[in-house]
N, C-alpha and C positions, 0 to 999 in steps of 0.2 A: 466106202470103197468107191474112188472113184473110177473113169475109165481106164485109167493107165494101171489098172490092176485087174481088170474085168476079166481078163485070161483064166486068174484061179478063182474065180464066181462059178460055182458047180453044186449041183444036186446032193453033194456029198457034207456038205457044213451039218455042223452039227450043232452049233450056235445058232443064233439070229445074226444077219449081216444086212447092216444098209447099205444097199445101192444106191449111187448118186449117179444115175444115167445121165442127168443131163448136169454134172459138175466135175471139177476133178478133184484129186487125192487132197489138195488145198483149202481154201475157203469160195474159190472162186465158184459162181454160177451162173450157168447159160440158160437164159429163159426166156430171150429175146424172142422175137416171131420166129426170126431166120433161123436161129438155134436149135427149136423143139420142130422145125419142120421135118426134119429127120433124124432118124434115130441113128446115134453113132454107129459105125460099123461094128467096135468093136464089143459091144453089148449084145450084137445077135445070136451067136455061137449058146456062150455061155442061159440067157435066156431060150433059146430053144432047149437045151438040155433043164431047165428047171421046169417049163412051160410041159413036158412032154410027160414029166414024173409026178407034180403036183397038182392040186385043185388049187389056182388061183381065188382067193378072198379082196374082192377091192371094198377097200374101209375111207372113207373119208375122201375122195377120189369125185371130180367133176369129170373126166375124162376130155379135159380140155389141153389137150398135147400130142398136136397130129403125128408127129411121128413117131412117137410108141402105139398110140392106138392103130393106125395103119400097120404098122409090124406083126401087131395081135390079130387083123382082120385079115392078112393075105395069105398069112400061112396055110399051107393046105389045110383039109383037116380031118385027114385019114389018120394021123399020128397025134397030130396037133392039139395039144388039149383034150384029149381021150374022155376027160371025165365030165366036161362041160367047164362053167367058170360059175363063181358066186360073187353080186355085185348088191351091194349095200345100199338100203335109201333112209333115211328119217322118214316116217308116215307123213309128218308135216307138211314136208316138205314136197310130196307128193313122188312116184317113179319118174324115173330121169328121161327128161325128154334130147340130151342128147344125140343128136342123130349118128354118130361115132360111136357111143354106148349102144346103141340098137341095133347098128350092123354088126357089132362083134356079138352081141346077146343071139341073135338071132341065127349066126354064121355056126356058134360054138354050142350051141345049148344051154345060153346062160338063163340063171336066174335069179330072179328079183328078191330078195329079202329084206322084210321090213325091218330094222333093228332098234332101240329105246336108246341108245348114246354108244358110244365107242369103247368108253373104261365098262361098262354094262355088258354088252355084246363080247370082252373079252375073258370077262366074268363067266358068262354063260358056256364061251367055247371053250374054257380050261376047266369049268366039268364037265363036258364030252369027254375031253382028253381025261380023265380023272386025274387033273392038278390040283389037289385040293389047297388049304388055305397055308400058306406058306407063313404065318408070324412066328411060328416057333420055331423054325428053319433059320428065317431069319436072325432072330434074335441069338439063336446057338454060334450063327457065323459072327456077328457081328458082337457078340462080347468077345471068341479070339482074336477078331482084329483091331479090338480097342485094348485089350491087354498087351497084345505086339507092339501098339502104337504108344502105351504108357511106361513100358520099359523101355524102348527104342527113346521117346521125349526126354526120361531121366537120364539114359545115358548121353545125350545129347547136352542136357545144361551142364552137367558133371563136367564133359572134357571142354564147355566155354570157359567154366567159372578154375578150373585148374589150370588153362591152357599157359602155362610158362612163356612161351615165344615170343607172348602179346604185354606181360606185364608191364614194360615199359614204353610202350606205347601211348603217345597222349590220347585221353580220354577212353579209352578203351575198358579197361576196370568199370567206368562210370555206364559208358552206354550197355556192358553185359550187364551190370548191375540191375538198369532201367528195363529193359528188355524183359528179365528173369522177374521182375517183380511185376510188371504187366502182363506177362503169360501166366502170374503165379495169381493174378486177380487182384492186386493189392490196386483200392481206391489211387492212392497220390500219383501212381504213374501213367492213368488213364490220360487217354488225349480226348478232346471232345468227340472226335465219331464216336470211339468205344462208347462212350452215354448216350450218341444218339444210336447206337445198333442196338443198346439195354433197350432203352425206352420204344423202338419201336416193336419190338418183341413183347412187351405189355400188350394186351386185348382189355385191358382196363380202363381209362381215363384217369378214373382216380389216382393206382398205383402206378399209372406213366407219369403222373403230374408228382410224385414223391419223387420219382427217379431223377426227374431235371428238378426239382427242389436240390435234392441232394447234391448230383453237378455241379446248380451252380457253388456251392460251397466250393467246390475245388477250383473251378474253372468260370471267375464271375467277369471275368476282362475275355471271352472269346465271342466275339462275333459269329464264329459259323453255329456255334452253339446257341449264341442268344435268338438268334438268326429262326432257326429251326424250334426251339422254345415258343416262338410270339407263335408261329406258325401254328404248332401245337394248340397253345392257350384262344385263337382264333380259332379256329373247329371246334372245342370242346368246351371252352370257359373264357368266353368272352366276356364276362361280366368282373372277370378276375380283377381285384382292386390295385394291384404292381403291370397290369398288362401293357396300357400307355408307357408306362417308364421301363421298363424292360425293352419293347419296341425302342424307343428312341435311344437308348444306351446303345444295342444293337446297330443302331444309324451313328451312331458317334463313333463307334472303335471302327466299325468298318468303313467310313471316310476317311479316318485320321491312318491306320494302314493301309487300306487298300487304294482311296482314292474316290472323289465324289460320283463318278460315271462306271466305276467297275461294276460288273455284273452281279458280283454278290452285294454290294450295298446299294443297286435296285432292288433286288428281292428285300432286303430288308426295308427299304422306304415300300413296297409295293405290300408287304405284309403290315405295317402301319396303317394303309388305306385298308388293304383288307379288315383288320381288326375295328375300324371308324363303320368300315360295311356293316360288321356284323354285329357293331350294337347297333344301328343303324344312325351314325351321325353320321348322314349324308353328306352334309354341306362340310366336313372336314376331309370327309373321304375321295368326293370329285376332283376338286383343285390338285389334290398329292398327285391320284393315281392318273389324272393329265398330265402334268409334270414328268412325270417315272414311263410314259407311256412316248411321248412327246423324246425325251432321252434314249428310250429303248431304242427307238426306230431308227433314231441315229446314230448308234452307238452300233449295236447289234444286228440290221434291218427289221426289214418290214415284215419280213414272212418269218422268221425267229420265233420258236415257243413259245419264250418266254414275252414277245412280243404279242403274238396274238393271244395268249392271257389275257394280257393287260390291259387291248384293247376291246377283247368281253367284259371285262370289269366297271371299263367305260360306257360301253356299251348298254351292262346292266346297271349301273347309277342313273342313265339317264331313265330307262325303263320306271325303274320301280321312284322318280319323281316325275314319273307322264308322261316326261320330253321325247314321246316317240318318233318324229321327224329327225330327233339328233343319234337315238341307237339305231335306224333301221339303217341306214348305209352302213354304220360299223360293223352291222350283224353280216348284213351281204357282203363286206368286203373278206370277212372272214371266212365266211362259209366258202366263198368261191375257194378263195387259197386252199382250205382243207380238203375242198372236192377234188383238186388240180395235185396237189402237195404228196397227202395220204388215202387218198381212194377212198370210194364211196362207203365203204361197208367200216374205215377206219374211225374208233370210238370219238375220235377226237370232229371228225367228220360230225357223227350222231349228234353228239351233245351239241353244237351249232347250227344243228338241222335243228334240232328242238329249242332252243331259243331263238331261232326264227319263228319257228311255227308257235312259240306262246306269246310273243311280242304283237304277230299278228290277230291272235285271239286275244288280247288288250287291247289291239286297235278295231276290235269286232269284223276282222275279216274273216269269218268262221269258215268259210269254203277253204282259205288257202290254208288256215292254219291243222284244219284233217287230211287234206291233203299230203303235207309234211309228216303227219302222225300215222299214216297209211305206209308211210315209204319207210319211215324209223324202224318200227315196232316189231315188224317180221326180220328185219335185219338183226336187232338187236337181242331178240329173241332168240337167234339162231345162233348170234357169232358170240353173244357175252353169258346169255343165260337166262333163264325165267326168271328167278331169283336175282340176280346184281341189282345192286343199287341203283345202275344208270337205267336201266332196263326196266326200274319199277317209277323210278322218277317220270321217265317219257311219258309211262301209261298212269301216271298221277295225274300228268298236265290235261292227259286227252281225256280223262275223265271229267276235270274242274271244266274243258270247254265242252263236253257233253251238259255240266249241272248250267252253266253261261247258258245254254241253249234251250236249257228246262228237260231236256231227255232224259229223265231220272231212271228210265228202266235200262239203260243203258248203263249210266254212270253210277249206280248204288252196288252192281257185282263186282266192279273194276275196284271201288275203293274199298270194297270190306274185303276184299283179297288181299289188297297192297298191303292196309293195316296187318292183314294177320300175318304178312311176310315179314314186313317191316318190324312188330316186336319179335316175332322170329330169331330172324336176322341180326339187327341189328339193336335191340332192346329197345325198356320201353319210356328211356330216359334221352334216346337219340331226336335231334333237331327233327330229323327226316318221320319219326314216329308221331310228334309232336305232328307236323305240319297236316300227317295221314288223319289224325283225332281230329284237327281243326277243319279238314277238311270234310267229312263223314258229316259231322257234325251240321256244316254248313248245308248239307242236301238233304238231313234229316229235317233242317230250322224251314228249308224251302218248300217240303215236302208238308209243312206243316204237323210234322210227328215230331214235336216240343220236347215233353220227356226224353226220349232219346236223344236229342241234341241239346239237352240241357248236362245231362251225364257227362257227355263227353267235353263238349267245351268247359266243363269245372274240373274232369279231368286234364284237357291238356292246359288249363292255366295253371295248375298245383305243378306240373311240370317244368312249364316254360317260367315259372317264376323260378324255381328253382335251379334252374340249366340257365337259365337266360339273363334272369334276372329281372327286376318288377319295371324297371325304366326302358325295358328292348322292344323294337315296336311289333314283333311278335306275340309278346306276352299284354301287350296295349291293344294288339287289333281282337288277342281271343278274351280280353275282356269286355271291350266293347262288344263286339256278338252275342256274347254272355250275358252282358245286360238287355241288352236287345233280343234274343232270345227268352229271357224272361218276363219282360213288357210282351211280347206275343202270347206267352202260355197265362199269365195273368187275363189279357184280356179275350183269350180263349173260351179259356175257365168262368169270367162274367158274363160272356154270351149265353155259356150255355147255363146260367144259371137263370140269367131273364127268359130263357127259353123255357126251361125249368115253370 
């Protein structure tokens, strides 16, 4: 409800109704400085009559928007919010300091409630209310309106496939035809998205990798499909022995249609270096993703998505072959953009904070690189989740620069957390679970406690050989430790026997 409706906004709904005070009935919204400095006129009315009858709940709410909070602070307040107000904090996060939240807390009787998350806290107030669990409620509505919907669908192909008017219409027969048999599921009429919306609906690897098997059966000449395939087989089975050539097919049909500089046959040349990444053939992988990155910027610009990808990519090639004189401007050039672009707290923002800040701890600037991991972590913690991926990766990295620094009473609670989130999460066959074992591992071999870091790194090489594959230098580097690891507890073991 925007303002141009604000009139009938009354204490009397019996629904829930959003208010877009500071938008209108359209998509448009006002959130400029000048915009939210004052509260439209014609939201006052209506809010004082809600404001007068209810107990305000602010959920999620900074109270960074002078002219509703000013609206809520002047009112007198003989009538005014009779009941006080109730204003929500994360523990974490500490009570709101605010100073707009304080004069109204203070004006009104408000108070502070600590709450555990938002879908929680809503949880909690709809057993005050005694709402109890609604699935069978649901479930009762919601098979009548899938029966409504299943007769209403049949009558619907009925009057296409009869429809007289159209018979002699060219092609028409042919596309109701095409139509009724891709709503009806029949394989041969699928177009590639329909396989990539199957496949990303899999939470398997495995049974997503059957599903574009099977695709390509149908669909072996589509670019956006092969496209999205390599993609796939790059995150999960790089080791895949058709990967290379699938890739470059991919690069062939999408030149030979689309064109050499089109944006979909960059991603496709840009998923080729990624897949050279991720077995790690370096030296096949820089050159491409120069090339594709070099094009992007000219084709696309410089501040493009898809461009600053490419140029982390570059970035990280040089990284992980030393060259860090050649990643650290790339790293800065994009961070800046992402700080200026999508704001500070945006993921895209995080994840370039943190590979500055671990490029830095490679180049043993250890000051700057916790620095960066101090500013992440609480943001990331807050806006993405304890659990996400990105959120466990940041605090992987600032633990390996805690083990870099010998701080093991620090860095041994961080990693046996990640890990147990990580198989959790994400199981115990994931790259990211792998890299958790190798790393545990590593602060167990530094810590001198052998055994334990013998376990695991034989555990994550039975992994990464199998995920990875025997020649990925993953599964090269957790052998070498593995060996080396063993050379330590061997000549552990003969110390203490001359000691003996």
């Amino acid at each position: 409800m925007g303002a141009e409706l604000a009139k009938y906004f009354s204490a009397e709904h019996q629904r829930p109704v959003i208010a877009k005070i500071h938008g209108d009935i359209f998509h448009k919204t006002y959130n400029a400085v000048e915009d939210i400095e004052k509260l439209r006129k014609q939201w006052e009315t209506p809010l004082r009559s809600i404001f007068k009858s209810y107990i305000p709940i602010f959920i999620g709410y900074g109270g960074n928007d002078p002219g509703f909070m000013e609206f809520l602070i002047k009112e007198p307040s003989n009538d005014w919010l009779p009941n006080g107000l109730i204003w929500t904090y994360r523990p974490k996060s500490g009570l709101p300091n605010n100073s707009l939240i304080q004069k109204l807390a203070a004006k009104h009787h408000g108070r502070f409630v600590p709450i555990p998350g938002f879908d929680e806290f809503l949880l909690l107030l709809g057993d005050v209310f005694e709402i109890g669990k609604l699935d069978k409620t649901m479930e009762a509505e919601n098979a009548k309106r899938v029966d409504q919907y299943r007769k209403s669908f049949d009558s619907v192909i009925v009057t296409l496939r009869d429809n007289q008017e159209f018979t002699d219409v060219e092609h028409y027969p042919d596309l109701v035809h095409a139509v009724i048999s891709r709503l009806a599921g029949e394989k041969t009429a699928r177009g590639w998205w329909d396989w990539q919306v199957e496949a990303n609906k899999e939470t398997s690897p495995d049974k997503a990798l059957l599903i574009y098997n099977e695709a390509m059966q149908f669909l072996p000449d589509s670019p956006q499909l092969l496209g999205h395939y390599i993609w796939f087989l790059t995150e999960n089975f790089p080791s895949h022995l058709e990967a290379e050539v699938i890739a470059k097919r991919a690069i062939e049909l999408a030149e030979k249609s689309l064109g050499a500089e089109h944006p979909d046959t960059l991603t496709n040349r840009s998923n080729l270096a990624s897949l050279y990444q991720a077995r790690g053939e370096y030296e096949k992988a820089l050159p491409l993703m120069t090339e594709v990155l070099d094009i992007s910027e000219r084709v696309l610009g410089a501040e493009h998505p898809d461009t600053l990808a490419r140029r982390n990519n570059v970035a990280l090639l040089y990284k992980v072959n030393g060259k860090y004189d050649k990643a650290k401007p790339l790293y800065e050039r994009i961070l800046a953009i992402n700080e200026r672009v999508l704001g500070m707290e945006h993921i895209g923002t995080l994840i370039h904070k943190n590979n500055m800040a671990t490029l830095y701890g490679a180049m043993g600037e250890y000051d700057k690189a916790l620095s960066l991991f101090e500013q992440i972590l609480p943001i990331s913690e807050r806006v993405l989740g304890m659990e996400n991926p990105d959120t466990l990766s940041f605090k992987n990295n600032l633990a390996m620069l805690y083990v870099n620094q010998k701080e093991y009473d620090k860095a041994q609670p961080l990693l046996e957390q990640i890990l147990s989130l990580r198989e959790q999460t994400l199981g115990t066959e994931n790259p990211s679970t792998i890299n958790s074992q190798f790393c545990l591992a590593e602060l167990y071999k530094q810590k001198n406690e052998y055994n334990k870091a013998l376990l695991l790194f034989e555990k994550a090489l039975k992994t990464s050989e199998k995920v990875l594959g025997q020649k990925h230098p993953i599964t090269q580097s957790v052998l070498d430790h593995l060996q080396k690891c063993r050379e330590k507890l061997k000549g552990a073991e003969e110390n203490e026997t001359v000691e003996l």
